[in-house]
C-alpha positions as semicolon CSV with decimal commas, in nm:
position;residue;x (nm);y (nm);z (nm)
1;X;-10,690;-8,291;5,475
2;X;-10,424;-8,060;5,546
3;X;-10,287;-7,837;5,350
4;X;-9,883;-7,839;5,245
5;X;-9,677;-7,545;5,247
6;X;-9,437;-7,528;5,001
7;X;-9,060;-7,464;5,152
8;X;-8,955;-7,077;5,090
9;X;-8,703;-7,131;4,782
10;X;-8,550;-6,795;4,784
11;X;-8,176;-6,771;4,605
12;X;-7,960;-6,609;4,834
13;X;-7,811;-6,314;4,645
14;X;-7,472;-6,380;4,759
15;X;-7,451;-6,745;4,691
16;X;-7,607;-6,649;4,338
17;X;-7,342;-6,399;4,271
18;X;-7,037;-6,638;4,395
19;X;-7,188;-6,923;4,167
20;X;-7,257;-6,702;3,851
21;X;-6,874;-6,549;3,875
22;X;-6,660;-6,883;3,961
23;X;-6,906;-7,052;3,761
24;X;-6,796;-6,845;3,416
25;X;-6,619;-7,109;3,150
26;X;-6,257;-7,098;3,246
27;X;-6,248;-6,904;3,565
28;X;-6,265;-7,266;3,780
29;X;-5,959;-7,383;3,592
30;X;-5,767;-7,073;3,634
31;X;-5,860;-7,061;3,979
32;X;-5,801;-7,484;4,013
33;X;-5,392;-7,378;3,831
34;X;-5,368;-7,106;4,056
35;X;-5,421;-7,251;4,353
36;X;-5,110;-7,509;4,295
37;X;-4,905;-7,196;4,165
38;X;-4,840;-6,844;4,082
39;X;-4,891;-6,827;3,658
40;X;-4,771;-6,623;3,380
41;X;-5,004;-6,536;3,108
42;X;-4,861;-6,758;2,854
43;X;-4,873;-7,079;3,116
44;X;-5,196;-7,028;3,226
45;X;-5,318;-7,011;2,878
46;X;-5,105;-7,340;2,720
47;X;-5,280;-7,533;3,055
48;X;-5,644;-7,479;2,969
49;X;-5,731;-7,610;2,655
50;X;-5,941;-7,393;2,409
51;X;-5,902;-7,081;2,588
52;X;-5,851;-6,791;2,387
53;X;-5,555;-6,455;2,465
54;X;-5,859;-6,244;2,475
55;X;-6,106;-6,447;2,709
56;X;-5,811;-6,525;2,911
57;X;-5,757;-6,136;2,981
58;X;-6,106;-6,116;3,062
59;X;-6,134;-6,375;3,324
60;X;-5,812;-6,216;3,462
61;X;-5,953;-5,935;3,465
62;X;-6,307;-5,992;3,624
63;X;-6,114;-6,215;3,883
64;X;-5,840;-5,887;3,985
65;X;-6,219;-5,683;3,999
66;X;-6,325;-5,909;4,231
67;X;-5,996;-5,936;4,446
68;X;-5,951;-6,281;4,393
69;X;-5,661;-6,275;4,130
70;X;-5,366;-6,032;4,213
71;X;-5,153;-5,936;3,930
72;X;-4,793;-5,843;3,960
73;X;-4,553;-5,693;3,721
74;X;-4,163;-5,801;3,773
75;X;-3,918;-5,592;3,691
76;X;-3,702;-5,778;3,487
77;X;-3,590;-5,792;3,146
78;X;-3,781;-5,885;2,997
79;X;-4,068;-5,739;3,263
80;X;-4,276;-6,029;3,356
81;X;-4,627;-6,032;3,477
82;X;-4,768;-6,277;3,716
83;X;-5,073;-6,397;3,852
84;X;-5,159;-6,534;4,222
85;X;-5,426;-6,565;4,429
86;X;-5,505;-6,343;4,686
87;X;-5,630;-6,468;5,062
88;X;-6,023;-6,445;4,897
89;X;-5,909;-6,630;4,621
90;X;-5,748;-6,892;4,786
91;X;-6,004;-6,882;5,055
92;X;-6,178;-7,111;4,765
93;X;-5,918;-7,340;4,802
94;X;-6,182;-7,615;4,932
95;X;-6,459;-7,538;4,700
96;X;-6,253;-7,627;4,435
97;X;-6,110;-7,944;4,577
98;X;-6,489;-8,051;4,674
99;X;-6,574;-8,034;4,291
100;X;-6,207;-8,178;4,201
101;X;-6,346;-8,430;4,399
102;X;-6,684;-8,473;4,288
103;X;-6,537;-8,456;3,941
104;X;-6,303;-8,733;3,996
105;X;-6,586;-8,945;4,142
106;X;-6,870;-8,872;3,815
107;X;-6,731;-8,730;3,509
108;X;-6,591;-8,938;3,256
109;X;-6,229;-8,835;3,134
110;X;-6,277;-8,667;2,802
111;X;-6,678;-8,728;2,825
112;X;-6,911;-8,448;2,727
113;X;-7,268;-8,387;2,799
114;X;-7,543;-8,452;2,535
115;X;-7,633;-8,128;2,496
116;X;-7,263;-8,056;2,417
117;X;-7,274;-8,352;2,131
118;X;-7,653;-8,280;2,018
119;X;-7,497;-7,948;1,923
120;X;-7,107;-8,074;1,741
121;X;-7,374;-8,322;1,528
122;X;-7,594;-8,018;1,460
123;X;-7,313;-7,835;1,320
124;X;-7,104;-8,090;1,144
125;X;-7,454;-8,161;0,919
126;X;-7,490;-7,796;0,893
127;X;-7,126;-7,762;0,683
């Protein structure tokens, strides 16, 4: 009988770092708005539903780190600030369509995963 190596499962650091960042909640959406147009704050933050001010600064934030979100302030009155991708961000441009895609393909409009509902249940009893 021969003996059956197992196949060397080893995360690639890179990939794991790329998944865990665009992976965050939000930062696919505001990367998904961005790619079909520069943003301001307030736009990006009426588009994706349940998003708060503050997490919305943070993903900003995290993504202008990275060098995938450049922010710009326009001098106007009143000044206006602006976000766009950068060439890495929209470098993710088919990423995001592939899962657009996928998306369109699986996931129910408006459905949530049972985990998700175990948990609204949970805390509706709760109150």
């Amino acid at each position: 009988m021969r003996e059956s190596s197992a196949p060397d499962l080893a995360l690639c650091g890179r990939f794991h770092r790329a998944i865990e960042l665009i992976g965050r909640r939000w930062t696919g959406a505001i990367v998904f708005l961005l790619l079909r147009s520069r943003c301001r704050f307030a736009t990006l933050r009426d588009a994706i539903p349940a998003i708060t001010d503050r997490m919305l600064s943070e993903r900003l934030q995290e993504l202008e780190e990275e060098g995938i979100v450049e922010r710009t302030v326009v001098p106007a009155t009143p000044i206006r600030v602006e976000y766009a991708l950068t060439r890495k961000g929209r470098a993710l441009a088919s990423a995001i369509d592939a899962m657009a895609a996928w998306a369109e393909r699986w996931v129910e409009p408006g459905s949530r995963t049972k985990k998700v509902e175990s948990a609204r249940r949970t805390r509706r009893r709760a109150s």
